[in-house]
C-alpha positions as CSV (number, residue, x, y, z in Angstrom):
1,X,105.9,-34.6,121.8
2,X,108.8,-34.1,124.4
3,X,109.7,-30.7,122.8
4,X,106.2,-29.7,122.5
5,X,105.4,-30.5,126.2
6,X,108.2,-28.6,127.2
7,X,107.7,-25.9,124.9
8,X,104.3,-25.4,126.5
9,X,106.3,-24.2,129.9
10,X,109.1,-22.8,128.6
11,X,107.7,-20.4,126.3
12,X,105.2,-18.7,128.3
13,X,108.1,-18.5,131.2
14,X,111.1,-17.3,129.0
15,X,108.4,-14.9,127.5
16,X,107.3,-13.7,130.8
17,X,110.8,-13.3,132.3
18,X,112.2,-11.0,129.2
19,X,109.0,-8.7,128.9
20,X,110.2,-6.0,132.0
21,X,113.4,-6.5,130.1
22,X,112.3,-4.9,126.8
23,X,109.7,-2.4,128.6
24,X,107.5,-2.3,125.3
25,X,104.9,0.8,124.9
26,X,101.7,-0.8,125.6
27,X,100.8,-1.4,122.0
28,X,103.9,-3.9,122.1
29,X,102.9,-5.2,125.6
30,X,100.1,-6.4,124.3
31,X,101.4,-7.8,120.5
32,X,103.9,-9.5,122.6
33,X,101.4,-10.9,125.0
34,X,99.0,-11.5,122.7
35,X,101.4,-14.0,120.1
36,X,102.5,-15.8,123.4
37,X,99.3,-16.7,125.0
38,X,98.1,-17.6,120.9
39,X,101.1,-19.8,120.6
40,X,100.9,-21.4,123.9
41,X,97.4,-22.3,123.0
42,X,98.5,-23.8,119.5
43,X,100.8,-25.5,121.3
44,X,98.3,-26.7,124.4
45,X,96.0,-28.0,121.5
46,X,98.3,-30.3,120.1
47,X,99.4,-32.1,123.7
48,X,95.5,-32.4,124.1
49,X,95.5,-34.4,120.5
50,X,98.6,-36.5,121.2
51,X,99.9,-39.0,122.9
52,X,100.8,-39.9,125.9
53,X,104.4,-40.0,126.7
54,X,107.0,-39.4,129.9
55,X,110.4,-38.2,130.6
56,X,112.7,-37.5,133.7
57,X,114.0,-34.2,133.2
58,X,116.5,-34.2,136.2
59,X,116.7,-37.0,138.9
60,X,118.4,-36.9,142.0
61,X,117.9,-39.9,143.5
62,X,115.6,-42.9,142.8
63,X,112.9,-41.3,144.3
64,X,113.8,-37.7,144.1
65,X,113.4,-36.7,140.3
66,X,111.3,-34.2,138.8
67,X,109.5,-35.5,135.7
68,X,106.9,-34.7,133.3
69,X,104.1,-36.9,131.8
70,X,101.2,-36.7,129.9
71,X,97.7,-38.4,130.7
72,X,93.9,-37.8,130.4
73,X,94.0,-35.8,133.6
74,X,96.8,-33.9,132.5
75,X,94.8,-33.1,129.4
76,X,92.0,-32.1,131.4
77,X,93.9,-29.4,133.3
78,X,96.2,-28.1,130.6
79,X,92.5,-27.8,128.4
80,X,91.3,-25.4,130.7
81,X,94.5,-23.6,132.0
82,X,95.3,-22.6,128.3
83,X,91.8,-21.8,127.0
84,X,90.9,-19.3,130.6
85,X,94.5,-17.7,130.2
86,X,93.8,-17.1,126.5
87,X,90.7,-15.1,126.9
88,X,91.0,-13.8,130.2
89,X,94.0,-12.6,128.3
90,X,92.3,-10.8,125.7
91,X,90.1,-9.3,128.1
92,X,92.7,-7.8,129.5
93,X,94.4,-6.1,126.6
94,X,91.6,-3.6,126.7
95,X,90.8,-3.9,130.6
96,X,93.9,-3.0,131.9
97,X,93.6,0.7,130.5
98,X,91.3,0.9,133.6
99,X,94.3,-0.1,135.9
100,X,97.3,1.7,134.8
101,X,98.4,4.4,132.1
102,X,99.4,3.3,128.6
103,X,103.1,3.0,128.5
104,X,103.4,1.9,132.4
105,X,106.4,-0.4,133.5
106,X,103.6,-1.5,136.0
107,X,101.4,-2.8,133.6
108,X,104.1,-4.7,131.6
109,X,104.9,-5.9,134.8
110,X,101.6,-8.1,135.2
111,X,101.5,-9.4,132.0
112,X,105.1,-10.8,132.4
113,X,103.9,-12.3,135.7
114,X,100.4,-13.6,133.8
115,X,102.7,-15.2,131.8
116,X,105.0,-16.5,134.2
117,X,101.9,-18.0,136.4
118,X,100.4,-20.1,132.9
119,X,103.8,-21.6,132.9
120,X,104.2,-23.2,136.8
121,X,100.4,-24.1,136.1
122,X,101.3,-26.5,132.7
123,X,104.3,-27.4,134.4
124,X,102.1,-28.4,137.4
125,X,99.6,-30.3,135.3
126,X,102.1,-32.5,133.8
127,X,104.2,-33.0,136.6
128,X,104.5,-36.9,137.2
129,X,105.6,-37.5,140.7
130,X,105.1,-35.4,144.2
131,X,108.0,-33.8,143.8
132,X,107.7,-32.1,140.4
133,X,103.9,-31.3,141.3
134,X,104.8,-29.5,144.5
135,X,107.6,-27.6,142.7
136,X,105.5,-26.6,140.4
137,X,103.0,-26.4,143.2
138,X,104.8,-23.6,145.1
139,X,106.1,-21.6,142.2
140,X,102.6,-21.5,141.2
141,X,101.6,-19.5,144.6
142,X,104.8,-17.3,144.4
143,X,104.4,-16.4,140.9
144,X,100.6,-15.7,141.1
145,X,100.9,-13.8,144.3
146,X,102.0,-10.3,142.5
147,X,98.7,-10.7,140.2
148,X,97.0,-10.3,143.8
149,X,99.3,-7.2,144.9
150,X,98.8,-5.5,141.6
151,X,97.2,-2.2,142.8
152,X,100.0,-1.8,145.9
153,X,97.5,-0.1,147.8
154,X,97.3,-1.3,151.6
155,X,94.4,-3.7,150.9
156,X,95.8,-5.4,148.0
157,X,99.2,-6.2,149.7
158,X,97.4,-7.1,152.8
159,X,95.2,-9.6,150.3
160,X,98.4,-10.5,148.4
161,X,100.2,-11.7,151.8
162,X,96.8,-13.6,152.8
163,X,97.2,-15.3,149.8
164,X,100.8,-16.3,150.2
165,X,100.5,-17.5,154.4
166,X,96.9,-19.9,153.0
167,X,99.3,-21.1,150.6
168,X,102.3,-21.8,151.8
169,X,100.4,-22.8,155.4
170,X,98.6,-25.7,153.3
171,X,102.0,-26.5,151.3
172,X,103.9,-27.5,154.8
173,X,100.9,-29.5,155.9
174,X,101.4,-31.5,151.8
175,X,105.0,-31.9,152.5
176,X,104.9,-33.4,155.7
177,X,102.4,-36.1,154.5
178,X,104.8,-36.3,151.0
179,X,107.8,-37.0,153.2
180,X,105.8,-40.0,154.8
181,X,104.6,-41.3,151.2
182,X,108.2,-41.6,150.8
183,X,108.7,-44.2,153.3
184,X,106.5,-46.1,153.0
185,X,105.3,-45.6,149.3
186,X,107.3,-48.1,147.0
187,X,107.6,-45.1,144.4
188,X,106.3,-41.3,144.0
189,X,105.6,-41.1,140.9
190,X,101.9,-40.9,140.1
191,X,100.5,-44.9,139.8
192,X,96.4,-45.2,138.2
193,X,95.1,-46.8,141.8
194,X,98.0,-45.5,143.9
195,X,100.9,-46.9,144.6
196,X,100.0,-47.6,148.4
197,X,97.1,-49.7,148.1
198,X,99.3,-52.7,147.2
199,X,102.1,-52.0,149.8
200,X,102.1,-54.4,152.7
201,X,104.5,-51.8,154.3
202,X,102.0,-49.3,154.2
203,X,99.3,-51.5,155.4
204,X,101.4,-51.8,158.6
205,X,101.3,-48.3,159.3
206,X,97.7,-47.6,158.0
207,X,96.7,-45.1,161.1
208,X,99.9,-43.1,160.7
209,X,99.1,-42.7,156.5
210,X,95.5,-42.0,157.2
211,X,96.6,-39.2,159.4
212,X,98.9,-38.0,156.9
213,X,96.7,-38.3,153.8
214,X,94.1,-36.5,155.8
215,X,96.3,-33.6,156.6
216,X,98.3,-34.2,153.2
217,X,95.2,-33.2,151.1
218,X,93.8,-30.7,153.7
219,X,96.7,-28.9,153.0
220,X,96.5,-29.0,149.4
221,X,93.2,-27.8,150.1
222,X,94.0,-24.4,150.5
223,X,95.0,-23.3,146.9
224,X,91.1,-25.0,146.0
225,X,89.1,-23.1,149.1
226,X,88.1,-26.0,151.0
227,X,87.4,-24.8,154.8
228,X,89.1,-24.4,156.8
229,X,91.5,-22.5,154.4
230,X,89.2,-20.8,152.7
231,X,89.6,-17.4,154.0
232,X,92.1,-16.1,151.3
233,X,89.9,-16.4,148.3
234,X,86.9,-13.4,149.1
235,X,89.5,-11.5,150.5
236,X,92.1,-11.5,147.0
237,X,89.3,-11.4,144.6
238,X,88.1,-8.0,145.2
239,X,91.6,-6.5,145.2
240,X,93.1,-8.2,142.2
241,X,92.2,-7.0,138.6
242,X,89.1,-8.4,136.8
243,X,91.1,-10.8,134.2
244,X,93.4,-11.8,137.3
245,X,90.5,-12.7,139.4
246,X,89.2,-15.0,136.4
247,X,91.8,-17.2,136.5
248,X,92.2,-17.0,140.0
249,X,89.0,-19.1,140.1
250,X,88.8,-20.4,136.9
251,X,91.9,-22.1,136.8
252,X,94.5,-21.2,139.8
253,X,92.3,-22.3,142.7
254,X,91.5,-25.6,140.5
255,X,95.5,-26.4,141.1
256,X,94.3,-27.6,144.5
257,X,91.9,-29.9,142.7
258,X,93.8,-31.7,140.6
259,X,96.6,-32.1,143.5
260,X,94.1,-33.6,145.8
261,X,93.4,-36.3,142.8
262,X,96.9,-37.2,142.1
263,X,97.6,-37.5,145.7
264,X,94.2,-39.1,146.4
265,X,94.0,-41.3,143.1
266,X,97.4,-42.0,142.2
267,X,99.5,-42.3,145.3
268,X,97.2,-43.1,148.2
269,X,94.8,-44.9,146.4
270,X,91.2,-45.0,146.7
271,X,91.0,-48.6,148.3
272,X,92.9,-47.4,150.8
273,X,90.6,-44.7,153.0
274,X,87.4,-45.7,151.5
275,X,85.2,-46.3,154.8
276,X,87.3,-44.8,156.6
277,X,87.2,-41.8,159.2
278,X,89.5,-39.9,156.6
279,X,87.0,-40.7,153.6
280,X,83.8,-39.5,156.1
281,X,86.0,-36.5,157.0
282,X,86.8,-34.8,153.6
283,X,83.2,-35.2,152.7
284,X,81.8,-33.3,155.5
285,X,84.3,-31.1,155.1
286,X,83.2,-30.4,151.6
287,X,79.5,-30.3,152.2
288,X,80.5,-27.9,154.3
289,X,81.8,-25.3,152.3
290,X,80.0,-26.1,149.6
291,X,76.4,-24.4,152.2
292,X,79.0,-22.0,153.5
293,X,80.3,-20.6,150.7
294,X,76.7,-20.1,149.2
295,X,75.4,-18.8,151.9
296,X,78.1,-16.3,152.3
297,X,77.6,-15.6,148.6
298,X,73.9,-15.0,149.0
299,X,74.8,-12.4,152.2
300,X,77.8,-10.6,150.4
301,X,77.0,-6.9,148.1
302,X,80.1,-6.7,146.1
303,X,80.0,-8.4,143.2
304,X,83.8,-9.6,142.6
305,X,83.3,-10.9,146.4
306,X,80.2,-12.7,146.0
307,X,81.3,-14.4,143.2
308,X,84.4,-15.5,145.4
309,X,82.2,-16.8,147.8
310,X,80.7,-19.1,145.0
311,X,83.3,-20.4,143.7
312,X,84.3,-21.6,147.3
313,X,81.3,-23.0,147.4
314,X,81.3,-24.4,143.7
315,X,84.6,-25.8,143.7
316,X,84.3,-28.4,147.2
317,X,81.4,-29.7,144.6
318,X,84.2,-30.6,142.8
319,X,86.2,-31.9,145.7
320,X,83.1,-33.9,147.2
321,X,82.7,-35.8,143.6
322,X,86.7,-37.0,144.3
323,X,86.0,-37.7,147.6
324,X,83.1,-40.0,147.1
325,X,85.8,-42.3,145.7
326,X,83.1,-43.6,143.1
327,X,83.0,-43.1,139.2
328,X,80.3,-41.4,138.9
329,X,81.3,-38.9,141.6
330,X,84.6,-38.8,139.9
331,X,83.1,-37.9,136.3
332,X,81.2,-35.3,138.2
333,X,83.7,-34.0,140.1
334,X,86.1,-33.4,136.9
335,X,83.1,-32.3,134.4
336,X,82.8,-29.4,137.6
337,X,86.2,-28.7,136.8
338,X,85.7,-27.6,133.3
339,X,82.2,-26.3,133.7
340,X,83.1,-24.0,136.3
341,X,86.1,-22.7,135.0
342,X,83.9,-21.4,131.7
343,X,81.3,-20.2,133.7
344,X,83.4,-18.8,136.4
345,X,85.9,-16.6,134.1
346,X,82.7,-15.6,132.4
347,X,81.3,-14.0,135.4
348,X,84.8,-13.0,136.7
349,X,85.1,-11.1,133.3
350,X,82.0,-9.7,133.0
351,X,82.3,-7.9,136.8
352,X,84.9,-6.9,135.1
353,X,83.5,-5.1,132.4
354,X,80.9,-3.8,135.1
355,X,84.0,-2.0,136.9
356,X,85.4,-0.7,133.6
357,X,82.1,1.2,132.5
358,X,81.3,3.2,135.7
359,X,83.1,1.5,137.9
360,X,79.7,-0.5,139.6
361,X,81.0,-2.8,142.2
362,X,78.0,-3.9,144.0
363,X,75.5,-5.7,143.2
364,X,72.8,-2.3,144.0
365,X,74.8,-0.7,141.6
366,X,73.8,-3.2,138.8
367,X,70.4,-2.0,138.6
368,X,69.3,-1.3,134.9
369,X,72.8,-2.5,133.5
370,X,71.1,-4.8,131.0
371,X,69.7,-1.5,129.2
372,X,73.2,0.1,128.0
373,X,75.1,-3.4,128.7
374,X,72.7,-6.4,127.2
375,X,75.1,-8.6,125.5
376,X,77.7,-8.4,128.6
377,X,74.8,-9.0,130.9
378,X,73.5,-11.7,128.4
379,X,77.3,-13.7,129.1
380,X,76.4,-13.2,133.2
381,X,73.3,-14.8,132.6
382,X,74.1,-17.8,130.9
383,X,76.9,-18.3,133.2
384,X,75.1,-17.9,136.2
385,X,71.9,-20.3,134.7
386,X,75.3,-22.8,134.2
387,X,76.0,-22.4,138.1
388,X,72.6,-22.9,139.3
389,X,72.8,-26.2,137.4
390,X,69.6,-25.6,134.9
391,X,69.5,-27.6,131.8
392,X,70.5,-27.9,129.1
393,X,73.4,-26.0,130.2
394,X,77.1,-27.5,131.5
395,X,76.6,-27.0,135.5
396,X,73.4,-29.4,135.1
397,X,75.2,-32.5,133.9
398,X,77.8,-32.3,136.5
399,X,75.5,-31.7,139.2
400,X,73.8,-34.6,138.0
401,X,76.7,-36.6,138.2
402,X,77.5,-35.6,142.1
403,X,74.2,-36.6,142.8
404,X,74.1,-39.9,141.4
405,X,78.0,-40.6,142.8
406,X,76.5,-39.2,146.5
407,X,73.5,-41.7,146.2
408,X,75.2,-44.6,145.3
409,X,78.1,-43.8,148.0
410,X,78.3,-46.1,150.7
411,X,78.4,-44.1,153.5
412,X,75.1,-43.9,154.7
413,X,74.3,-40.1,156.2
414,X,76.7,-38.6,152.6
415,X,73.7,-41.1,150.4
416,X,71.1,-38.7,150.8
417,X,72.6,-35.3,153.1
418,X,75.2,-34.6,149.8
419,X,72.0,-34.6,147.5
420,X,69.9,-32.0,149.9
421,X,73.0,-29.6,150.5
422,X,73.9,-30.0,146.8
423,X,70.0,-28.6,146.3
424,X,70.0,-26.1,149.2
425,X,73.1,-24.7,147.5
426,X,71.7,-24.5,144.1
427,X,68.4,-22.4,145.1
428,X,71.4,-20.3,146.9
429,X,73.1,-19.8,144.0
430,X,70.2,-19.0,142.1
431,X,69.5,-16.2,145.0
432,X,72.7,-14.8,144.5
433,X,72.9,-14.2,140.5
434,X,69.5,-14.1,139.0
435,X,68.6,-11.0,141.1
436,X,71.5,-9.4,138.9
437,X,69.6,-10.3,135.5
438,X,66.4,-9.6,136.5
439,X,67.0,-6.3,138.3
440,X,68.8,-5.2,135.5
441,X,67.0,-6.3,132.1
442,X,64.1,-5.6,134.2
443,X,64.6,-2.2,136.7
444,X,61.3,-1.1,137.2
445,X,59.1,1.4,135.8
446,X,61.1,4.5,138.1
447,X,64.1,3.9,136.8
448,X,66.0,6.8,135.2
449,X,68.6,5.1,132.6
450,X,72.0,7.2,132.8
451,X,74.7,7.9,130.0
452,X,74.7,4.8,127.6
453,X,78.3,3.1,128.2
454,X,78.3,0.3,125.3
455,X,79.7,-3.1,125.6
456,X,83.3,-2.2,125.9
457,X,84.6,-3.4,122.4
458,X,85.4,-6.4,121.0
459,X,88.6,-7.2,123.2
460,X,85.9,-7.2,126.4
461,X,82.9,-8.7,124.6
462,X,84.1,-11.4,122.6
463,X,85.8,-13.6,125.0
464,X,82.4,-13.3,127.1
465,X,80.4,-14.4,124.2
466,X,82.8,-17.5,123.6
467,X,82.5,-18.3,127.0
468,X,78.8,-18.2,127.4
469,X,78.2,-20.1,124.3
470,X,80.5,-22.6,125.8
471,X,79.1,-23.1,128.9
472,X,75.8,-23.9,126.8
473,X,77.6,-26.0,124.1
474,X,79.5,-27.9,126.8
475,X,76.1,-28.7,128.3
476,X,74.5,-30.0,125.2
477,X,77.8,-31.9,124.1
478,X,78.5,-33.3,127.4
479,X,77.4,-36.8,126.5
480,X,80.6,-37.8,124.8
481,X,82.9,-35.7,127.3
482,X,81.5,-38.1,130.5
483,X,82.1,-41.3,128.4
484,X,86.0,-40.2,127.5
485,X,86.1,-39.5,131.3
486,X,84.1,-42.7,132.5
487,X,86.2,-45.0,130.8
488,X,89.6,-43.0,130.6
489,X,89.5,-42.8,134.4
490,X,88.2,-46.6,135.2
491,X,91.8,-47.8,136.1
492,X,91.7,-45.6,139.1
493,X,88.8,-47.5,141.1
């Protein structure tokens, strides 16, 4: 399980590193590619059936080692990391032809650093102390960064370098508040309950950690699109390629989740902000963008923007389920995690394959796409019904979730205002996508139907139909998903 675990990292980085090396025609680019992200996944799929297990793989000091582990969370994270890459991945075998030559250095170029990304992300989900997970943390922005400067234009490096100051801005803010966890923590590697709740040295300093946790997991914050460090995400979406931008959302930005739970959950402890100015903070905060973002969304007429908008918005519901510091929140927040990242690479992908066939980029240009594109406009649907939260598909369940963890919070305003924005930001939602599906299966008796374009070919379409029929299977089956999750998780609260 060791060598697997490791595997898991090391392949899809040693992979990723040769590729410029060997400057393959594109035909090899993508066999090359291809057997990688199909191993990796082989490979992901067996840590998600085994067990758990632990090892140091350099220390320093007593507190300063960098270690990997393997948990339920971890599984959670690696689950979706290796099943986005993979058919983002595919998508992009056939996508990419619309961003560069066949043959082009350029293009090899973002595969390697595709690859090279999926590694600091495994590595990241399996770290188990702070200082693994912010290694991990900030190889993760460095290595994603030239995914977001792909194009080189003037745009897309001023995007890239957005990226990169968000990022690293929120990283300084985490490692100040990690260099007071190590004080006062009695250990940093990553306790169920956190390893400060039972420390009667921390307990002495409680308004100096409270500070610090607050800013610790604003900063972290960042990478997930919580405001106030939002601002990177609309602006990198739009200039990075379609398969980038998938997993971007669908599984990059999520980084900032699950680094907010392990700080949150497994260091800090949930005992010790709940009721506390820190605990009312975050979840403002997160209502916050959670109405922002949507309403931003609904304002916004590119596509690939709008739908970074949303998944501001979509992921702080994640954020707010952690917050709540309740099960049910939690299972919410986590069954977000997965449901969005289907739902999100599927709509990602799918703007995508609006781009590649015509090159349609805002949401006027859309109009009538359902008669030459049904199938790919079929995916966008039952992605965006998934967003919306309409049952029986996945988005419902965990919406239900973050309502029932909001109404049983303690705080008395979040009870009942985290319901009413989580509503207000579903009819948003809805306000945003649905006028795509029904303006173009649906354009009006004047409309004058233009060259058929078909579907793209099976390297586009079938990674949308997997993920639209998982975002509806995850729904139905989402019964025995929440209990894993309800009773894996219970040793946090």
């Amino acid at each position: 399980m060791k060598i697997i675990m490791l595997s898991v990292i090391l392949v899809p980085a040693l992979a990723g590193a040769l590729l410029p090396v060997f400057r393959f025609r594109r035909k090899g680019n993508l066999i090359y590619t291809g057997a990688v992200l199909l191993l990796v996944t082989v490979l992901s799929c067996v840590l998600l059936s085994g067990e758990n297990t632990e090892f140091v793989l350099f220390s320093m000091t007593e507190k300063l080692s960098v270690s990997l582990h393997l948990d339920l969370l971890s599984r959670v994270f690696i689950a979706a990391g290796a099943f986005g890459f993979l058919l983002a991945g595919i998508f992009a075998f056939r996508y990419m032809e619309h961003e560069e030559k066949e043959g082009s250095f350029k293009e090899s170029t973002f595969y390697s650093f595709y690859l090279l990304t999926l590694a600091a992300i495994f590595g990241m989900d399996m770290a188990k102390n702070l200082i693994a997970m912010y290694f991990f943390f900030e190889m993760l922005t460095l290595l994603s960064m030239p995914l977001v400067l792909f194009e080189r234009t003037k745009e897309s490096i001023a995007a890239a370098l957005k990226y990169l100051f968000y990022s690293i801005g929120g990283a300084f803010l985490a490692l100040a508040a990690i260099f007071t966890f190590a004080v006062y923590a009695p250990t940093l590697d990553f306790v169920p309950g956190g390893s400060l709740s039972g420390s009667t040295e921390a307990t002495a300093h409680r308004t100096l950690l409270l500070v610090m946790s607050f800013l610790g997991i604003v900063g972290f914050s960042a990478k997930a699109g919580m405001y106030p460090l939002h601002g990177w995400l609309p602006t990198a979406h739009p200039q990075a390629p379609a398969p980038a931008s998938a997993v971007l959302s669908g599984v990059i930005a999520k980084a900032g989740v699950l680094a907010i739970i392990r700080v949150l959950y497994f260091v800090i402890g949930p005992s010790f902000i709940a009721g506390s100015w820190v605990q009312t903070a975050l979840l403002s905060l997160s209502l916050l963008t959670v109405f922002m973002g949507s309403m931003m969304a609904y304002l916004e007429k590119n596509l690939k923007k709008r739908l970074a908008y949303s998944s501001v918005s979509q992921i702080s519901y994640a954020l707010f389920g952690v917050f709540l510091l309740n099960p049910a929140g939690f299972t919410g927040g986590i069954l977000q995690v997965l449901f969005h990242a289907a739902a999100k690479i599927c709509l990602f992908l799918t703007a995508g394959s609006f781009i590649f066939h015509g090159n349609r980029r805002l949401v006027t240009d859309l109009k009538g796409i359902g008669k030459t594109m049904p199938f790919t406009l079929g995916a966008f649907t039952f992605a965006s019904l998934s967003l919306v939260g309409i049952p029986p598909f996945s988005g419902f369940v965990s919406k239900w979730f973050l309502a029932e963890g909001s109404l049983s919070s303690e705080i008395p305003v979040i009870s009942w205002l985290g319901p009413v924005i989580l509503l207000i930001s579903a009819l948003l939602t809805a306000g945003y996508l649905f006028p795509v599906t029904t303006a173009g299966y649906f354009p009006g008796k004047d409309f004058k139907a233009g060259e058929k374009t078909g579907e793209g070919g099976v390297l586009m379409l079938l990674p949308l139909m997997l993920l639209a029929a998982a975002v509806l299977a995850l729904g139905i089956f989402s019964g025995s998903l929440s209990n894993v999750f309800e009773s894996g998780f219970a040793a946090l609260f």
